[in-house]
C-alpha positions as CSV (number, residue, x, y, z in Angstrom):
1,X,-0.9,79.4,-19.5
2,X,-2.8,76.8,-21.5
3,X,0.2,74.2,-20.7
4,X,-0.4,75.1,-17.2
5,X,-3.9,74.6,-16.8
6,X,-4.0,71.7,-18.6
7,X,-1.0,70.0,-16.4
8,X,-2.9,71.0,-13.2
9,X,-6.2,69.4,-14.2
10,X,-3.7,65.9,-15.0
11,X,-2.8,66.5,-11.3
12,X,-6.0,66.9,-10.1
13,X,-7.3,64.0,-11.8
14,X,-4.5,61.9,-10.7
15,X,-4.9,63.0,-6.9
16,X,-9.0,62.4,-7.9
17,X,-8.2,58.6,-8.3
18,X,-5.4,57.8,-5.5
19,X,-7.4,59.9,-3.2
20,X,-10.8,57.9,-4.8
21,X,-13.3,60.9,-3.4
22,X,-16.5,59.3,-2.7
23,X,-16.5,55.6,-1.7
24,X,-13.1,54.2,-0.3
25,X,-11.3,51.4,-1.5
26,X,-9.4,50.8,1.4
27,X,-10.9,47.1,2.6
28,X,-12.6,47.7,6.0
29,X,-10.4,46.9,9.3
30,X,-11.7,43.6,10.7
31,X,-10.5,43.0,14.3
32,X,-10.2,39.3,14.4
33,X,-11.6,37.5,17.7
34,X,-11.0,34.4,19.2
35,X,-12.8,31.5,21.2
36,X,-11.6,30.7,24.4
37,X,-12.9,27.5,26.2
38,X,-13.0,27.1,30.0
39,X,-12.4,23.3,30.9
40,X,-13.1,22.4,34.9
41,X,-11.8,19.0,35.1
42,X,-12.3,18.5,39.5
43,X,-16.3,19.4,40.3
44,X,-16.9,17.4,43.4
45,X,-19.7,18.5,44.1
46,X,-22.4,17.5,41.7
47,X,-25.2,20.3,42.6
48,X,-25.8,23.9,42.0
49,X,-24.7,26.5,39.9
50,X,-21.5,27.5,38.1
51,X,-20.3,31.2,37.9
52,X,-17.8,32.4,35.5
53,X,-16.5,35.4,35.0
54,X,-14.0,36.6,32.7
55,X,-12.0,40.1,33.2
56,X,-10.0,41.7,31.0
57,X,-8.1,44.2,33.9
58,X,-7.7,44.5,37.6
59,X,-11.1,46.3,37.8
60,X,-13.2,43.4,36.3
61,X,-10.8,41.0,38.4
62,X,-11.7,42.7,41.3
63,X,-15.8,44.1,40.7
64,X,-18.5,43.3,37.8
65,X,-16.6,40.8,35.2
66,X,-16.2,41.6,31.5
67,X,-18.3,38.6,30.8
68,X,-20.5,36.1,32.6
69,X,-21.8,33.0,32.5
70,X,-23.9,31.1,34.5
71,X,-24.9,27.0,34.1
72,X,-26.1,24.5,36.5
73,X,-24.1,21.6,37.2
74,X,-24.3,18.1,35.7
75,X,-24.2,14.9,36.9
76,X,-20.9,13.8,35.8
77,X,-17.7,14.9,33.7
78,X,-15.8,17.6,34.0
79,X,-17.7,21.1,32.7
80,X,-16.3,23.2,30.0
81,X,-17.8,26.5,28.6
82,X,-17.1,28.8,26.0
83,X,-16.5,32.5,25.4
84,X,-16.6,33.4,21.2
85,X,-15.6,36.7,20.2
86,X,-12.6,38.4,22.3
87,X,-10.5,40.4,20.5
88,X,-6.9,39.5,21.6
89,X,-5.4,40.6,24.9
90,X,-5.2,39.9,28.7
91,X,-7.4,37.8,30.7
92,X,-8.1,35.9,33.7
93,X,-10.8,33.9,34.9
94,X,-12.9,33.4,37.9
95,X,-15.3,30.7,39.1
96,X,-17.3,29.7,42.2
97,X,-19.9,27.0,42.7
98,X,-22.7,28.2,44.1
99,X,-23.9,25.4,46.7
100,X,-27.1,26.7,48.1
101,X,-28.7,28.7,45.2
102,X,-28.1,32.1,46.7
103,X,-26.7,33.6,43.5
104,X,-23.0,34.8,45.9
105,X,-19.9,33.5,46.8
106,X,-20.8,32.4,50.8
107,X,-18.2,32.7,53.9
108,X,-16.9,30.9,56.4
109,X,-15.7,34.0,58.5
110,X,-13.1,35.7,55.9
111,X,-12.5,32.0,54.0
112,X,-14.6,31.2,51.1
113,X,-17.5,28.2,52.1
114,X,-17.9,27.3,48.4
115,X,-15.7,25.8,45.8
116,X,-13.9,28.1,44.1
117,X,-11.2,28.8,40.9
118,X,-8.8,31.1,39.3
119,X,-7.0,30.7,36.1
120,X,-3.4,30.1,36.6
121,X,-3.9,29.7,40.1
122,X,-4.0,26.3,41.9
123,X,-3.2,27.0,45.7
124,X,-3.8,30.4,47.3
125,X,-1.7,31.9,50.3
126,X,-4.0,35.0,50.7
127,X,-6.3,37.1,48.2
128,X,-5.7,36.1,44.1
129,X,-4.4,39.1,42.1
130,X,-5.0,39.5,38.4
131,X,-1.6,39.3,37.1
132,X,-1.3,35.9,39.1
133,X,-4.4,34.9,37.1
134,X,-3.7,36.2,33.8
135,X,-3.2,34.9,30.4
136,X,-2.7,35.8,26.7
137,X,-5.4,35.0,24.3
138,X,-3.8,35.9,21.1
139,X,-5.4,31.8,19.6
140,X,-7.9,29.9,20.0
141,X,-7.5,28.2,23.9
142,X,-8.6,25.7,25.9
143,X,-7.3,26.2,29.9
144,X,-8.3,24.7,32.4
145,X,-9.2,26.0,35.9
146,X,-9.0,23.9,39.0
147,X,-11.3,24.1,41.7
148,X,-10.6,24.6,45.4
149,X,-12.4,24.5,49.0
150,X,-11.4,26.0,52.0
């Protein structure tokens, strides 16, 4: 009985230190990010604002974008801007130059009246869809995204 008792409090002690009760020694899960850079090489006009928006599915293609950023035009070069933080996975972005400080994307009918981009996408023969747009950020990247007038 003794033999026993003293072999199942070896055990537990043991199971005590692999298991560590009280604080873990497991290192903490860090989810590593990354940077992305938005370069926009063709701005002809020089005036207004920039929006760019940055989804990470069809539903942030296609409504409110995961992230935003807004910045006015300069007077020369071409305009980059950064996103820091994503964690890995899809994305696509979207841009429009906002000519007449109205904070929207204006029409012409059903045709866009103010420059415009997509990533990925150069020429459009009807709406943009996400998958056309999207890209894998799994490293650091610099894209570029063209812009386009109707």
């Amino acid at each position: 009985m003794k033999t026993c008792f003293a072999s199942a409090i070896i055990l537990f002690s043991m199971l005590a230190s692999v298991l560590s009760f009280g604080q873990s020694t497991t290192p903490a899960v860090t989810t590593k990010t990354y940077q992305l850079t938005v370069v926009i090489p063709n701005v002809s006009h020089r005036e207004g604002t920039l929006h760019i928006g940055l989804a990470n599915d069809e539903k942030t293609f296609t409504a409110e974008s995961f992230k935003t950023q807004t910045l006015s035009v300069p007077a020369s070069g071409a305009v980059q801007v950064m996103f820091d933080g994503l964690p890995e996975g899809k994305y696509a972005v979207r841009i429009f130059q906002d000519l007449n400080g109205n904070d929207k994307m204006d029409f012409n009918g059903q045709m866009p009246g103010e420059p415009f981009g997509f990533s990925n996408i150069t020429m459009l023969m009807g709406p943009p869809r996400y998958s056309d747009a999207a890209f894998d950020l799994n490293e650091n990247k610099v894209i570029d995204v063209a812009m386009m007038e109707m």
